[in-house]
VOPAFI-614073 format. One record per residue (C-alpha): residue in one letter; y, z, x; residue number from 1. Coordinates in Angstrom, 2 decimals. Each point is the difference from the previous one (the first is absolute). Last residue first. Layout:
% VOPAFI-614073
<residu = A yy = Y zz = Z xx = X num = NUM>
...
END
This chain:
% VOPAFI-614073
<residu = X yy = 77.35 zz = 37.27 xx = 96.67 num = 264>
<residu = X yy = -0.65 zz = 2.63 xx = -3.23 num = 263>
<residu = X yy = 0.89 zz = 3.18 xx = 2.30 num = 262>
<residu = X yy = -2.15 zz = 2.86 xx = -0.43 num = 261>
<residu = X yy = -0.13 zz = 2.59 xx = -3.15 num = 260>
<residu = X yy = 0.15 zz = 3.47 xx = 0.01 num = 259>
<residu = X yy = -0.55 zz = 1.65 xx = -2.87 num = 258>
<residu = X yy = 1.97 zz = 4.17 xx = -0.07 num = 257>
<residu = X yy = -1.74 zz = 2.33 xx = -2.49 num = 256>
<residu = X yy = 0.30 zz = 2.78 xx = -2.50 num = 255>
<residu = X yy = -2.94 zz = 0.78 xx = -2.14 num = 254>
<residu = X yy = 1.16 zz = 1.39 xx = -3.24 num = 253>
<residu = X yy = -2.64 zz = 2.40 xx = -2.06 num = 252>
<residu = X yy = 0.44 zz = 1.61 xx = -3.21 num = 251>
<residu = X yy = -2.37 zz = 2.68 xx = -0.82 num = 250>
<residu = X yy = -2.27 zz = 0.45 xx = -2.80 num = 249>
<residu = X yy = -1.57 zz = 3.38 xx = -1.17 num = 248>
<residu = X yy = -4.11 zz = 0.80 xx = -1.06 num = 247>
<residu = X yy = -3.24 zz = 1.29 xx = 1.26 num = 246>
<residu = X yy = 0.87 zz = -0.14 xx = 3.07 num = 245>
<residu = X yy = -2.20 zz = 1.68 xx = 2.36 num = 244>
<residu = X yy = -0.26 zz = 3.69 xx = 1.26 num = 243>
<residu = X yy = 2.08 zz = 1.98 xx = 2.64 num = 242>
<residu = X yy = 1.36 zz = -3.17 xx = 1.52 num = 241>
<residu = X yy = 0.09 zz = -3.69 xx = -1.63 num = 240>
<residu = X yy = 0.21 zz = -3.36 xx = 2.34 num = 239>
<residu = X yy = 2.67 zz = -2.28 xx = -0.93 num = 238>
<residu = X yy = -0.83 zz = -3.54 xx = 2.04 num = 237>
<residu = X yy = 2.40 zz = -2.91 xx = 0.33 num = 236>
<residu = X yy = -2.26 zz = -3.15 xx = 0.36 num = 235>
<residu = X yy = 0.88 zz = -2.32 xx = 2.84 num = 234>
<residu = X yy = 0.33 zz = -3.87 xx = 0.99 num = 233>
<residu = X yy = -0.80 zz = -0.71 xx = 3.30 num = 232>
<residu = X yy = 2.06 zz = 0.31 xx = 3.08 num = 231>
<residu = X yy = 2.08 zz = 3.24 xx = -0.79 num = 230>
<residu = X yy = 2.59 zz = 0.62 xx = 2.38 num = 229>
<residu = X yy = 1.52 zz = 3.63 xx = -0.15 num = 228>
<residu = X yy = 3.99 zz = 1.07 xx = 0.13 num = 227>
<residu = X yy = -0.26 zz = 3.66 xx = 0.76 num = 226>
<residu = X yy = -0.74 zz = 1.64 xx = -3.58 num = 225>
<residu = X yy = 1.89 zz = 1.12 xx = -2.72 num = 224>
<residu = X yy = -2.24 zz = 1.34 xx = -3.45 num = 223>
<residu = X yy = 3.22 zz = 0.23 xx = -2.12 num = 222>
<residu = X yy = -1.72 zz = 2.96 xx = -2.03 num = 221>
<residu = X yy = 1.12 zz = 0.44 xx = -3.40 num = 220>
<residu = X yy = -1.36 zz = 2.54 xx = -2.20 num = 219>
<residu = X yy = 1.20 zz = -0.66 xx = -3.88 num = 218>
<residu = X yy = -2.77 zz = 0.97 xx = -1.60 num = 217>
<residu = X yy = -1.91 zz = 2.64 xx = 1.38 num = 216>
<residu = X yy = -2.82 zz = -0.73 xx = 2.78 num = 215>
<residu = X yy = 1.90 zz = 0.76 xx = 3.08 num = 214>
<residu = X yy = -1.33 zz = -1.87 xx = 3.19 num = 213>
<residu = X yy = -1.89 zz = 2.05 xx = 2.75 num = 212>
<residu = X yy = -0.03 zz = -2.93 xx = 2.58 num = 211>
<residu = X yy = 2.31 zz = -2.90 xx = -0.04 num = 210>
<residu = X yy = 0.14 zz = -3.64 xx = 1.35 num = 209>
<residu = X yy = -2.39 zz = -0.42 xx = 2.06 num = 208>
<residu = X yy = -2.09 zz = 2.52 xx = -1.24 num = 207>
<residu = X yy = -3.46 zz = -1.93 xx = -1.07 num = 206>
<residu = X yy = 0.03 zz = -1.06 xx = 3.96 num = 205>
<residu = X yy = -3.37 zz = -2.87 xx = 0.02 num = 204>
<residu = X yy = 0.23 zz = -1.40 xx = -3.16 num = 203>
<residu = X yy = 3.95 zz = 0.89 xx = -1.18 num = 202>
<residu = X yy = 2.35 zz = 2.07 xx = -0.73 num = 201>
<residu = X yy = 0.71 zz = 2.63 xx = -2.77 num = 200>
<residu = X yy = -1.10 zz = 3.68 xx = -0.20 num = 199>
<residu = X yy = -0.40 zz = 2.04 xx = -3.31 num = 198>
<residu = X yy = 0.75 zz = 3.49 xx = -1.19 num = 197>
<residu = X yy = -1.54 zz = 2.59 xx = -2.13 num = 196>
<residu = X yy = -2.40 zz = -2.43 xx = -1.59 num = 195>
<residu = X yy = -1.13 zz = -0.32 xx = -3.29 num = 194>
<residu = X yy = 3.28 zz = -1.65 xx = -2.13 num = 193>
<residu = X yy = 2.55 zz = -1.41 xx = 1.70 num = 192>
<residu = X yy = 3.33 zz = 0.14 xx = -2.26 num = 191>
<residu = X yy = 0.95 zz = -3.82 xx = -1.01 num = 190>
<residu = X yy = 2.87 zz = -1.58 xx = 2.02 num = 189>
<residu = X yy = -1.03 zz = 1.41 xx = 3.21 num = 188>
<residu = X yy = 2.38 zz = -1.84 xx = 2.34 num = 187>
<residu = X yy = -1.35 zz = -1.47 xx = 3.08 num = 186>
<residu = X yy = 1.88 zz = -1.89 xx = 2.96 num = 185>
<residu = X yy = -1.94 zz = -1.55 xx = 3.20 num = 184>
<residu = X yy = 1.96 zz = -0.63 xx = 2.85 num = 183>
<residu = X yy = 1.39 zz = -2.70 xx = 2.65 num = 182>
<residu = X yy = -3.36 zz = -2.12 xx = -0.81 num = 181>
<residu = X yy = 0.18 zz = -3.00 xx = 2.74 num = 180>
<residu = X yy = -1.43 zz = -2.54 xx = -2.38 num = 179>
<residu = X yy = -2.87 zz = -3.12 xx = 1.82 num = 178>
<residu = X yy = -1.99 zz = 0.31 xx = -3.07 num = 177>
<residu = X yy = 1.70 zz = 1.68 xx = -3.03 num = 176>
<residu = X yy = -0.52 zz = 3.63 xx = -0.28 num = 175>
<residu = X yy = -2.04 zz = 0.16 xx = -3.70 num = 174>
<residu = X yy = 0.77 zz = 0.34 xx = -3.69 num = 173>
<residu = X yy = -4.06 zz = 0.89 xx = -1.24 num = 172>
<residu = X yy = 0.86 zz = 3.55 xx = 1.14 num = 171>
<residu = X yy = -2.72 zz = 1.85 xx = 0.96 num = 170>
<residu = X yy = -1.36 zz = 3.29 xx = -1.57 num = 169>
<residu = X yy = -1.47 zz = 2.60 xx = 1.40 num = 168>
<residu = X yy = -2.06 zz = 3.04 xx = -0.83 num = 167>
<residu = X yy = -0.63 zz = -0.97 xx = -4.05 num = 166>
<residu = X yy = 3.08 zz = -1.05 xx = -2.20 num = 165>
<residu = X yy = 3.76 zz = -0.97 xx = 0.85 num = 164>
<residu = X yy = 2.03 zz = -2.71 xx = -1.57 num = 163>
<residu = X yy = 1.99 zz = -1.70 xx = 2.16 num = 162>
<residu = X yy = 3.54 zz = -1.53 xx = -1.32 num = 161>
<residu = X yy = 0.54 zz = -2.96 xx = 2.62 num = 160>
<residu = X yy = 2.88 zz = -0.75 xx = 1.87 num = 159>
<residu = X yy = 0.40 zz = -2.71 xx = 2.97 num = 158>
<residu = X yy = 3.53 zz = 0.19 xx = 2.39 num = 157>
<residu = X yy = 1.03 zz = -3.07 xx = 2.29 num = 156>
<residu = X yy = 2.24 zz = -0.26 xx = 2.56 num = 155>
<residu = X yy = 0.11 zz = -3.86 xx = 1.71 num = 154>
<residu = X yy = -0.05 zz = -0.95 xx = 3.49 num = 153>
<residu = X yy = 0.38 zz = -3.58 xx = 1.24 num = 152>
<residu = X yy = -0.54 zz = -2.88 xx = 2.07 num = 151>
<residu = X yy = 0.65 zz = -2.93 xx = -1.14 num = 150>
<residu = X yy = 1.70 zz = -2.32 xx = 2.80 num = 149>
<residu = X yy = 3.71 zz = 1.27 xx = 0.18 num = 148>
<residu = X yy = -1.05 zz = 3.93 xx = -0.34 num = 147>
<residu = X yy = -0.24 zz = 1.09 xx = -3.67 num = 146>
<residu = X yy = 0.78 zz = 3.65 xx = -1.27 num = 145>
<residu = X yy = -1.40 zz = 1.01 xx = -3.35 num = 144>
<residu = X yy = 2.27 zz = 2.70 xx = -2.02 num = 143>
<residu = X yy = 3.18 zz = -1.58 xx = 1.40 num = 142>
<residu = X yy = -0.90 zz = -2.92 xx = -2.58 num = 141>
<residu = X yy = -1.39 zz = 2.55 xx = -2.71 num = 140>
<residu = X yy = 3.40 zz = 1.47 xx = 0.31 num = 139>
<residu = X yy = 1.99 zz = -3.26 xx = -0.47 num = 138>
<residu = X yy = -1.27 zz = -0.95 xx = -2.82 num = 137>
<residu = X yy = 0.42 zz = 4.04 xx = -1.26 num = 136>
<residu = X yy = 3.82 zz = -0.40 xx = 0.61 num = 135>
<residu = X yy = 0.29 zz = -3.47 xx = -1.70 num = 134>
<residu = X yy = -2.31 zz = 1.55 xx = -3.27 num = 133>
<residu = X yy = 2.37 zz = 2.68 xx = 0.01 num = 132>
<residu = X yy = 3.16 zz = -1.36 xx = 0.38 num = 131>
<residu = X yy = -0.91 zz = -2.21 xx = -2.94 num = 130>
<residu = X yy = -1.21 zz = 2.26 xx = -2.15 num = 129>
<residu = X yy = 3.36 zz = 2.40 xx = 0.78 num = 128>
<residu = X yy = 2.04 zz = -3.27 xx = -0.95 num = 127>
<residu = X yy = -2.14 zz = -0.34 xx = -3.21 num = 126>
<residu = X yy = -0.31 zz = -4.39 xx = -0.18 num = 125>
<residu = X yy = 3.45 zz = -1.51 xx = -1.61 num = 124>
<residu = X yy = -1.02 zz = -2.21 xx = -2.46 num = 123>
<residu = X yy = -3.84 zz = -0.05 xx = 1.24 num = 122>
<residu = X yy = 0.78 zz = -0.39 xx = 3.32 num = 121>
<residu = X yy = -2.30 zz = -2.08 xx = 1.90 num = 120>
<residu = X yy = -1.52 zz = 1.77 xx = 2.91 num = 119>
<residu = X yy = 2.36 zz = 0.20 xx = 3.03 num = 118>
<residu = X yy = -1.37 zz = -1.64 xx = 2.82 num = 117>
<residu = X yy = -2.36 zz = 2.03 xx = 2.65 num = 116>
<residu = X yy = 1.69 zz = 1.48 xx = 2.65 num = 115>
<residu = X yy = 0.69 zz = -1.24 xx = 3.39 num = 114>
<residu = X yy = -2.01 zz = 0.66 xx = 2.98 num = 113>
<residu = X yy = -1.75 zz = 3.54 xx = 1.42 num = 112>
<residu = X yy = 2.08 zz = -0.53 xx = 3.44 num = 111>
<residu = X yy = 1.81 zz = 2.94 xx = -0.30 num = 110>
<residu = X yy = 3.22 zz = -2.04 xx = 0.11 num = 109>
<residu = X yy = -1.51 zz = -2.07 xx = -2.61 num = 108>
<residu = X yy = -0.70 zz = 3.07 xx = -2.20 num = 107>
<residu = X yy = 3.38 zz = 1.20 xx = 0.41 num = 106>
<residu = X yy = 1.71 zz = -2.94 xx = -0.61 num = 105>
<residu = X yy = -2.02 zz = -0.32 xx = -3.57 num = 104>
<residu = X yy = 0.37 zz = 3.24 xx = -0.80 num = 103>
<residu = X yy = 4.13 zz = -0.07 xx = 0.70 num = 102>
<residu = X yy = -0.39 zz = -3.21 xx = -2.47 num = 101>
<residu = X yy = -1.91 zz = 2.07 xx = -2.32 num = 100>
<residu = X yy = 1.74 zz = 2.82 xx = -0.48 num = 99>
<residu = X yy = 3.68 zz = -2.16 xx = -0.16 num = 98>
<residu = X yy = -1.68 zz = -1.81 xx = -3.17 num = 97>
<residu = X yy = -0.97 zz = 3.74 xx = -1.14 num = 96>
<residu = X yy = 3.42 zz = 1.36 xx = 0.21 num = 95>
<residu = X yy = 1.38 zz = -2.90 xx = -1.75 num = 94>
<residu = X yy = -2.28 zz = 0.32 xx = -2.94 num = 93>
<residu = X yy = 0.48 zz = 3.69 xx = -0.36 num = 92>
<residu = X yy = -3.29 zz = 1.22 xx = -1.60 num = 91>
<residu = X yy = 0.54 zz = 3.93 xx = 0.86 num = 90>
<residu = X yy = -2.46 zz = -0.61 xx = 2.83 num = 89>
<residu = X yy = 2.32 zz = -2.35 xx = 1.62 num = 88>
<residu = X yy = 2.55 zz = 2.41 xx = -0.28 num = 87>
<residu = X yy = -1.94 zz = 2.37 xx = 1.78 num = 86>
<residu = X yy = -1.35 zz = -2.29 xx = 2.61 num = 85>
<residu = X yy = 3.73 zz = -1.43 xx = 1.09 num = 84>
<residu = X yy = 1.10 zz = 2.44 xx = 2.30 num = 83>
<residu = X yy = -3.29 zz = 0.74 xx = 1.70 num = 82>
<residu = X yy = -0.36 zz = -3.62 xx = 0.22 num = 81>
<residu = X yy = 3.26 zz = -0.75 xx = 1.86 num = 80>
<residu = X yy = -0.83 zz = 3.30 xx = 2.40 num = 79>
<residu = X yy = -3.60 zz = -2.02 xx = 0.55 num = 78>
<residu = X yy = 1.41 zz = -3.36 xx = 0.56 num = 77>
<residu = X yy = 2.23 zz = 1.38 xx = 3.02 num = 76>
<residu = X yy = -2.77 zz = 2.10 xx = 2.04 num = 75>
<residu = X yy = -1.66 zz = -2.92 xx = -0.12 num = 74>
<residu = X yy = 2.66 zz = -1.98 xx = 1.45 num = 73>
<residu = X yy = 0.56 zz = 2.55 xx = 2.72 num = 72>
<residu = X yy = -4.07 zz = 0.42 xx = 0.46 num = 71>
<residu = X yy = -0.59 zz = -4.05 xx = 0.49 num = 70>
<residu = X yy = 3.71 zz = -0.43 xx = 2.20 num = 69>
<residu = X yy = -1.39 zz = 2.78 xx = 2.39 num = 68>
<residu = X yy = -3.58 zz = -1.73 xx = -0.09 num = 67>
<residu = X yy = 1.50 zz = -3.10 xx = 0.77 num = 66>
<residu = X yy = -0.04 zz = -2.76 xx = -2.52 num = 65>
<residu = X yy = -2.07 zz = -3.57 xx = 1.64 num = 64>
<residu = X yy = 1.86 zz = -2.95 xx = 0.01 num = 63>
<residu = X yy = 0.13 zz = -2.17 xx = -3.48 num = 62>
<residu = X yy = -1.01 zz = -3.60 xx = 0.15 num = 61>
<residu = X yy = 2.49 zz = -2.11 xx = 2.01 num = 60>
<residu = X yy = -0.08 zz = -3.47 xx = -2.57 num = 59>
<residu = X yy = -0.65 zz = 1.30 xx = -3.57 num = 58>
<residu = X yy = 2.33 zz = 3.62 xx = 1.24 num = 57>
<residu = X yy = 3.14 zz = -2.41 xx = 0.61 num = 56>
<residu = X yy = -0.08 zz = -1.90 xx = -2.88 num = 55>
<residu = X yy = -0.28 zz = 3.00 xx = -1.86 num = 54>
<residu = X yy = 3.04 zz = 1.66 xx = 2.37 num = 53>
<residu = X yy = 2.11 zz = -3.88 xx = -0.77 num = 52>
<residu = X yy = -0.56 zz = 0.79 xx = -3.79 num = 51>
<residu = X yy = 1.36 zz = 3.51 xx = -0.44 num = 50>
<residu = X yy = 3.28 zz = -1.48 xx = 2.40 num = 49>
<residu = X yy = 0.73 zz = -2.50 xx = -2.20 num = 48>
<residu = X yy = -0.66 zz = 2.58 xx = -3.25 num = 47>
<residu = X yy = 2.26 zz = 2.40 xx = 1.70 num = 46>
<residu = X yy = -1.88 zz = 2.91 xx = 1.00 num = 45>
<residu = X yy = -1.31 zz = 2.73 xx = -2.08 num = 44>
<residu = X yy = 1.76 zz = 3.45 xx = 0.11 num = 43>
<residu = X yy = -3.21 zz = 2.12 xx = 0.44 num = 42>
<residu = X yy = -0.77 zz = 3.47 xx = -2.52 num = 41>
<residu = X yy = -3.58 zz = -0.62 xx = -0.80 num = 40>
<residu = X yy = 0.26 zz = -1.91 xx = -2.88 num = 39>
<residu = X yy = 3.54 zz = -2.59 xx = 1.44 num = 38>
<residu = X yy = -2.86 zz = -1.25 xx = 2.12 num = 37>
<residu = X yy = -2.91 zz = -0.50 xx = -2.39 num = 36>
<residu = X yy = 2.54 zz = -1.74 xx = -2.21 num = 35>
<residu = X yy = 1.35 zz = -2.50 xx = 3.28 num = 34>
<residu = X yy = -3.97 zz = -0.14 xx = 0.40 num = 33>
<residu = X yy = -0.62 zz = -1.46 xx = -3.40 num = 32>
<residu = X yy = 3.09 zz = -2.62 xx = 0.06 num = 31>
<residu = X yy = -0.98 zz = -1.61 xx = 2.62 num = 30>
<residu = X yy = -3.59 zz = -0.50 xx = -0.91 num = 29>
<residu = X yy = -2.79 zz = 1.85 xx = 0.99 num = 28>
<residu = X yy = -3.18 zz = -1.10 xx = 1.72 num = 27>
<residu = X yy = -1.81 zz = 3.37 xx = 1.09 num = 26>
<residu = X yy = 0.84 zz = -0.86 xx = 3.67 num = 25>
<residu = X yy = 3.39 zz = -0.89 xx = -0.76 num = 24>
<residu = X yy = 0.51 zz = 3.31 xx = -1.81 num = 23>
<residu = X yy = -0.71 zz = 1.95 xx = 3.41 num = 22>
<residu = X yy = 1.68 zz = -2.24 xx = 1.86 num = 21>
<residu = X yy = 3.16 zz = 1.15 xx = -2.31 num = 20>
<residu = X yy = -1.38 zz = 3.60 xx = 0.59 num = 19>
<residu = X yy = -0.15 zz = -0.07 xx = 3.70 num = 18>
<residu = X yy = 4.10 zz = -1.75 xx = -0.30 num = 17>
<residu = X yy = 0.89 zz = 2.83 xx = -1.62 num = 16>
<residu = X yy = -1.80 zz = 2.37 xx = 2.25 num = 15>
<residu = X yy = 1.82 zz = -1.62 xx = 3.37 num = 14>
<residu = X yy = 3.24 zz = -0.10 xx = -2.23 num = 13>
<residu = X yy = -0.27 zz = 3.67 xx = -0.28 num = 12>
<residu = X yy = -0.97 zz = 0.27 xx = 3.59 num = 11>
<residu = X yy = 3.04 zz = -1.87 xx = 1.49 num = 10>
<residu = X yy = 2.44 zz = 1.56 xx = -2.38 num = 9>
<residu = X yy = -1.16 zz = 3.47 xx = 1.27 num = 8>
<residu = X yy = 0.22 zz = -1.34 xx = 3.86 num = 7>
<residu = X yy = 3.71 zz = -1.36 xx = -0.70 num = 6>
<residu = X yy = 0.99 zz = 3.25 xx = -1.95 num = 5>
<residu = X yy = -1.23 zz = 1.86 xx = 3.59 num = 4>
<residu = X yy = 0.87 zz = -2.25 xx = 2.52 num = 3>
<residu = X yy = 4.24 zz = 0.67 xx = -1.56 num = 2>
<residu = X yy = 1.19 zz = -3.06 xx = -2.41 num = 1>
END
């Protein structure tokens, strides 16, 4: 065997052996992590030898992954689930049981934990469903960040269809105490009636988020701003130009990032 077969079977059995510690941890049998294995393209071991690495990985613990083992294998499970997600999609059972296990590793790799149980299958549960509620567990999880002891950072958006009368209106949906706004989105749903264009922000800088809006249905403005603490709670304010409202609604999403400190 030249250095360089002998350093490829080194790694592979290196990420085999990361993903049977990796089923350890989440307290599966045998049997479930020699399927898990044979999943995402691994020749499991023999059964002996299966059991001696879980006996193995209860008594040394796992070492560390290197950042150049961390990319390669990630750089693996993502060409695996590029080739599966179609077929997957299409409602091919098998495809979506591979899915799920690559999800799974990748997740844990990414340090985001395993995924959620399947949900019971009602005879057999929509493949496609399935994926899908797996794939959107696992966003929400990546969606809000946690450090060890708590601390976190969610995104979070808040809508509200305004309706528009007098010279300003406020939006009874407000900033969120302690929310680092990241923009401000409006889209006239309803044409504005009155004025010849209209301003949002708030008390104290009525155009932070968009001066000289159009007043026909359909107008978007995304309203972006430099990332902005707010420390109290905060009405959105549309303020009218070239005459008041005297009619229109717009739809209004506040886009935010929440902090939150660590729990211990």
């Amino acid at each position: 065997m030249t250095k360089a077969s002998k350093a490829a079977a080194d790694a592979e059995r290196a990420r085999r052996n990361a993903m049977i510690c990796d089923g350890v941890r989440a307290g599966h049998t045998a049997s479930r992590i020699g399927k898990d294995l044979a999943a995402v393209g691994f020749a499991p071991p023999s059964e002996r030898r299966l059991q001696q690495i879980m006996r193995d990985s209860r008594t040394r613990g796992v070492e560390p992954l290197s950042k150049d083992f961390l990319t390669t294998e990630l750089k693996r499970l993502e060409e695996l689930q590029e080739a599966l997600h179609a077929k997957a999609l299409a409602g091919d059972n098998a495809a979506v049981d591979r899915s799920l296990v690559v999800l799974d590793r990748r997740a844990k790799l990414l340090g985001v934990g395993a995924l959620p149980p399947a949900p019971p299958e009602a005879g057999a549960l929509d493949a496609r469903e399935l994926l899908l509620r797996k794939l959107d567990a696992m966003a929400a999880r990546l969606a809000r960040p946690q450090a060890a002891h708590g601390g976190a950072v969610s995104i979070g958006c808040l809508e509200q269809l305004v309706a528009l009368s007098g010279a300003t209106t406020a939006s009874t949906a407000q900033i969120p105490a302690g929310a680092i706004v990241l923009a401000v989105s409006n889209r006239v749903v309803t044409s504005i009636t009155g004025a010849t264009s209209y301003s949002c922000g708030v008390s104290g800088s009525p155009s932070e988020f968009g001066s000289s809006l159009g007043v026909s249905a359909g107008s978007t403005n995304l309203g972006l701003i430099g990332p902005n603490p707010f420390y109290a709670a905060t009405s959105v304010l549309f303020t009218a130009a070239g005459g008041n409202f005297t009619g229109g609604a717009v739809r209004m999403t506040i886009h935010y990032l929440m902090p939150s400190a660590a729990t211990s």
